[in-house]
C-alpha positions as CSV (number, residue, x, y, z in Angstrom):
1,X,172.5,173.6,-3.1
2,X,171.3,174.5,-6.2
3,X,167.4,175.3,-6.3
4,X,165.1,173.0,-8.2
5,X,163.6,175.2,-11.0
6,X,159.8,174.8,-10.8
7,X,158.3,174.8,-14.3
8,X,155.3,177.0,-15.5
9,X,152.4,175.9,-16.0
10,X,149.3,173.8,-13.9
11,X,150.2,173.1,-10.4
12,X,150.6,169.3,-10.2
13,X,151.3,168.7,-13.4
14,X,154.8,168.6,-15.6
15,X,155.2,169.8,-19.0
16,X,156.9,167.1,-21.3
17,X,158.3,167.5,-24.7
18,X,157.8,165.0,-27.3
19,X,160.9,163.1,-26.8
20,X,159.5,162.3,-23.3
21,X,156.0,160.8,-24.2
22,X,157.1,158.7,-27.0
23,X,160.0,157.2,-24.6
24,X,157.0,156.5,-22.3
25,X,154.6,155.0,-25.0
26,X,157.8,152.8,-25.9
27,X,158.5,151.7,-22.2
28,X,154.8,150.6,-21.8
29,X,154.7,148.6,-25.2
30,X,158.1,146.3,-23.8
31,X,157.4,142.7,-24.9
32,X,154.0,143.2,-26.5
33,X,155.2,142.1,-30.2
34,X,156.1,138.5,-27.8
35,X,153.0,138.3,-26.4
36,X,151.5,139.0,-30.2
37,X,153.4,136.7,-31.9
38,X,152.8,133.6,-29.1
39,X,148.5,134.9,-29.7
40,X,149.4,134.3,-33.3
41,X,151.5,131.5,-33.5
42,X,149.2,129.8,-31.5
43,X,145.9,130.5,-34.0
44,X,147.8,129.0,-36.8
45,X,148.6,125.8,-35.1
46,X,145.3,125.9,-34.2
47,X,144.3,126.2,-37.8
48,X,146.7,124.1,-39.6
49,X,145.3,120.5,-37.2
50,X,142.0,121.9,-38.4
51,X,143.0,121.7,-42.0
52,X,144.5,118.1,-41.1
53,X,141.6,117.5,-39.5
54,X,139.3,118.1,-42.3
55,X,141.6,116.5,-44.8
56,X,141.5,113.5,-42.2
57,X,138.0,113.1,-42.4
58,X,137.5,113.3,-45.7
59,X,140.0,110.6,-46.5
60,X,138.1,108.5,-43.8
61,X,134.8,109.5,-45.3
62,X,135.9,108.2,-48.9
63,X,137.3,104.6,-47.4
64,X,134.3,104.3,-45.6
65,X,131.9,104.7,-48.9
66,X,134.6,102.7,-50.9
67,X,133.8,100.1,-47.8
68,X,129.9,100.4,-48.2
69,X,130.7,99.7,-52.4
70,X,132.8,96.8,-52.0
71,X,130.3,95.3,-49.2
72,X,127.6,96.3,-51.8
73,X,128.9,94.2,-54.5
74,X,128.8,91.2,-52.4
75,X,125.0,91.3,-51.2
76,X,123.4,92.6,-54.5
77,X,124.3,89.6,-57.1
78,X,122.3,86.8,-57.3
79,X,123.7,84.5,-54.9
80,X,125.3,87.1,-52.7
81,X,123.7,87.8,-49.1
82,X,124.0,90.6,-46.2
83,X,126.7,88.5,-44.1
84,X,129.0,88.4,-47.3
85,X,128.6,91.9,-47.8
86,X,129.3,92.7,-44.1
87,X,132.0,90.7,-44.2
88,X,133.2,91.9,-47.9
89,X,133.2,95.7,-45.9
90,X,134.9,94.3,-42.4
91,X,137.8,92.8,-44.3
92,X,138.5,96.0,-46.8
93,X,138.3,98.2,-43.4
94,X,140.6,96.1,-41.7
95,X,142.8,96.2,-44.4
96,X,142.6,100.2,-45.2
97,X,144.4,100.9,-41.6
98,X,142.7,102.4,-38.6
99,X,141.1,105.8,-39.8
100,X,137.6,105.3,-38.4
101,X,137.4,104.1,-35.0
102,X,134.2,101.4,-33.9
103,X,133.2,100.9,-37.4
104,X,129.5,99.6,-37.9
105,X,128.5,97.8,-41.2
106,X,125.0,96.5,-41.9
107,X,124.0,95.9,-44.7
108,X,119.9,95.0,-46.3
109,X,118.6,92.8,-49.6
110,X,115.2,92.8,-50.7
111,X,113.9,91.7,-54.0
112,X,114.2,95.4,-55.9
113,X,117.1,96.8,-53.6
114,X,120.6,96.0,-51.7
115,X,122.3,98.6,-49.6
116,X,125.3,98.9,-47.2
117,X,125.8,101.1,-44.5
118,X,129.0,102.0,-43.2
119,X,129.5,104.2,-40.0
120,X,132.1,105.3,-37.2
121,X,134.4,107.6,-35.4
122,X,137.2,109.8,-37.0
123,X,140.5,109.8,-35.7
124,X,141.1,113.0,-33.9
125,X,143.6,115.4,-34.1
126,X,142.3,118.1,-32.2
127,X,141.3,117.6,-28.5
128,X,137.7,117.6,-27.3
129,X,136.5,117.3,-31.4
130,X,134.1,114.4,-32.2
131,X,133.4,113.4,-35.9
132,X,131.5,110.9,-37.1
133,X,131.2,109.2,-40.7
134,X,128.1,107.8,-41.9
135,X,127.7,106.4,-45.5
136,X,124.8,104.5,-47.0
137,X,124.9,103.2,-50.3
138,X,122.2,100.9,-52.4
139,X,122.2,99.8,-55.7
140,X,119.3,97.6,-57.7
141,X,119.4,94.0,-56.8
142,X,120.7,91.4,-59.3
143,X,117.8,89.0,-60.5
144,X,116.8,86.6,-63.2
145,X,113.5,87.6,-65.1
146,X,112.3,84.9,-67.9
């Protein structure tokens, strides 16, 4: 049997050359550019739906105050009244698809000022997030003065 050359050096510990602790560093890095690219392709999911989900509420945001106008220009004329406006918003809600979830109209006339509120839920695209749309607007109440 050939004898096992001992190499020089401190006892317990073995002199490697280059070659050797790069082909170590490389078998410890196997399958971390997976791992890194499932991290990342995950983030970017995650912040495309929040893109969408900003661009939904926004759309919901601007049906809901297009709601509130169109309501509006039911209670402020002269013979116009808060169930008309109510209704006015209701109907154009109904009819704008179902962006905002439980939506609340009310609406108030007094002799100087009209306004319409419109509020509700946003759709959700990511899990666990809870938006909410709330829109008031008001406008000077039609009148006769002699």
């Amino acid at each position: 049997m050939a004898a096992r050359r001992r190499e020089t050096g401190a006892p317990g510990r073995h002199r490697h050359g280059w070659r050797d602790v790069r082909a170590l560093l490389r078998a410890d890095d196997r399958g971390s550019s997976t791992v890194e690219f499932v991290i990342c392709a995950a983030v970017m999911v995650l912040l495309l739906l929040m893109v969408v989900q900003i661009g939904v509420w926004y759309h919901t945001r601007a049906v809901a105050q297009t709601a509130a106008r169109h309501g509006l220009d039911h209670v402020r004329t002269i013979d116009g009244s808060t169930g008309a406006g109510i209704g006015a918003a209701n109907e154009f809600l109904a009819q704008s698809g179902n962006g905002l979830d439980d939506p609340n109209v009310t609406a108030s006339r007094t002799i100087e000022t009209s306004s319409v509120s419109v509020s509700g839920n946003v759709v959700s695209i990511l899990p666990g997030l809870r938006l909410t749309v709330n829109v008031t607007v008001d406008a000077p109440t039609e009148r006769i003065e002699p």
